[in-house]
N, C-alpha and C positions, 0 to 999 in steps of 0.2 A: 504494500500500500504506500509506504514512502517514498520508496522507488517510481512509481506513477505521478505522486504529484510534485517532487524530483524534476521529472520528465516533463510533467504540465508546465510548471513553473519555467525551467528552460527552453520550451517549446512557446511559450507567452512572449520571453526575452527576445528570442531569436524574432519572431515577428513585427512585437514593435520596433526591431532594432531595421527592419529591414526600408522604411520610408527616410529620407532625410527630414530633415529639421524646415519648419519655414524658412527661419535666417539663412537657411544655405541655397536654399530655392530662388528667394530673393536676390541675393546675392549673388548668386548664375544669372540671374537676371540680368542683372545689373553690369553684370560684367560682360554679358554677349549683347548688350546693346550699347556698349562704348566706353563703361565704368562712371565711376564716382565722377572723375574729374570730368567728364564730356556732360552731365548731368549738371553741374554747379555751374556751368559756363554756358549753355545752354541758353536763351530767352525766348523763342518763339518753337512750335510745335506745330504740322499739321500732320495728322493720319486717320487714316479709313481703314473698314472692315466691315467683322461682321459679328454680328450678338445673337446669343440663342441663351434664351431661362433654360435651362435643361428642365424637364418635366413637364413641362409647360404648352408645349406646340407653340410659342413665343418666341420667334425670331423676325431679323432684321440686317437692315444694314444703318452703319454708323458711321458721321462724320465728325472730329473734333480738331478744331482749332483753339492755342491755347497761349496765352505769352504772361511774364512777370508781371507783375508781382499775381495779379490777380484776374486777368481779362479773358474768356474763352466764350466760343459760341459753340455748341454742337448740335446737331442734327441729328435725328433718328426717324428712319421707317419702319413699321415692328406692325409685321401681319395679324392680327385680332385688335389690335390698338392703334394703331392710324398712326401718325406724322406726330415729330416731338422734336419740338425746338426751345433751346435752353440758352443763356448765358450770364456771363457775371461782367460786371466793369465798377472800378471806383467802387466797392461794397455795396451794389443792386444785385441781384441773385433772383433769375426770372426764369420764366416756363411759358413757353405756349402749346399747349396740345390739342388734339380734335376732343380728348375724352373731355378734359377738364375746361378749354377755354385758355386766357392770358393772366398769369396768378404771377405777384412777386413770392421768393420766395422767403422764410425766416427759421428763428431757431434754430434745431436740427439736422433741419435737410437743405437748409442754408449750407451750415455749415458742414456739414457731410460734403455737398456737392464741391463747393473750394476747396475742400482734401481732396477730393481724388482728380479735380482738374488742374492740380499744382503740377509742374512740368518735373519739381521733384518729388513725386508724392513716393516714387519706390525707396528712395533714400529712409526716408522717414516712414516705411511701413509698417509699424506699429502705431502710429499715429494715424494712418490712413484705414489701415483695413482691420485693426484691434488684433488681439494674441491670437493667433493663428497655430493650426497643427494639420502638419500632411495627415490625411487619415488613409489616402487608398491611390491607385493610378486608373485612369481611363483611358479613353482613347477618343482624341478629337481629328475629325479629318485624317485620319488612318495614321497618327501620330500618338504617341506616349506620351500623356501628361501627368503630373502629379494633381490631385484631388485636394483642395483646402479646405479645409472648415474653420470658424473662429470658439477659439475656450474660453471667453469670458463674454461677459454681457456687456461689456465699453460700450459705449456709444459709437465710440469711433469706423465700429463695423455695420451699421444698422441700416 
């Protein structure tokens, strides 16, 4: 009987040991997009793509434009939700959508949206996306990704 949970126990270890760390996720990030110092020196940003909610049937395509300290506009198309236009300049923080109408925005999702439209929001990923933990790998566009979740209830991830 010891002998088995012996075995459970290093068979638990061996598992969790097998995902990296967010910080190291990050941190490849970081580094196969140019590193630290291309990130600090940085002042304007534009790029596209494309978003999907996994579960959802909730996809899109996405534009964002973004510069220092605080100015970005971004654009979304998102099939079940129509057209989403967003931006911030001199601390206004705005939304236009088909669902909602033209809303500034405040509090929260004010401040949410300026964390993740900072040109250095990966620098400062704990600040952006709250305590983070690889839990699993998937597969996006026939590619190997790591899976995130966040472990605490910050705000910063919401």
């Amino acid at each position: 009987f010891i002998r088995l949970i012996t075995f459970l126990a290093l068979f638990a270890s061996l598992l969790s040991a097998q995902f990296p760390t967010a910080e190291a996720v990050f941190n490849k990030c970081i580094e196969g997009t140019g590193g630290r110092a291309v990130y600090e020196k940085t002042n304007a940003i534009l790029g596209s793509g494309t978003i999907e909610f996994v579960g959802t049937g909730v996809r899109g395509t996405v534009v964002v434009a973004t510069a220092r300290p605080d100015k970005a506009d971004m654009w979304m198309e998102l099939n079940r939700v129509g057209k989403i236009h967003a931006g911030a300049g001199n601390g206004v923080v705005w939304q236009i959508s088909e669902m909602r109408g033209p809303r500034l925005l405040v509090g929260e999702e004010r401040d949410s949206l300026l964390r993740h439209i900072a040109i250095d929001n990966l620098l400062r990923w704990r600040e952006t996306f709250g305590d983070a933990k690889v839990d699993g790998e998937e597969t996006v566009d026939c590619k190997a990704c790591w899976r995130m979740v966040p472990r605490s209830s910050s705000s910063a991830h919401r």
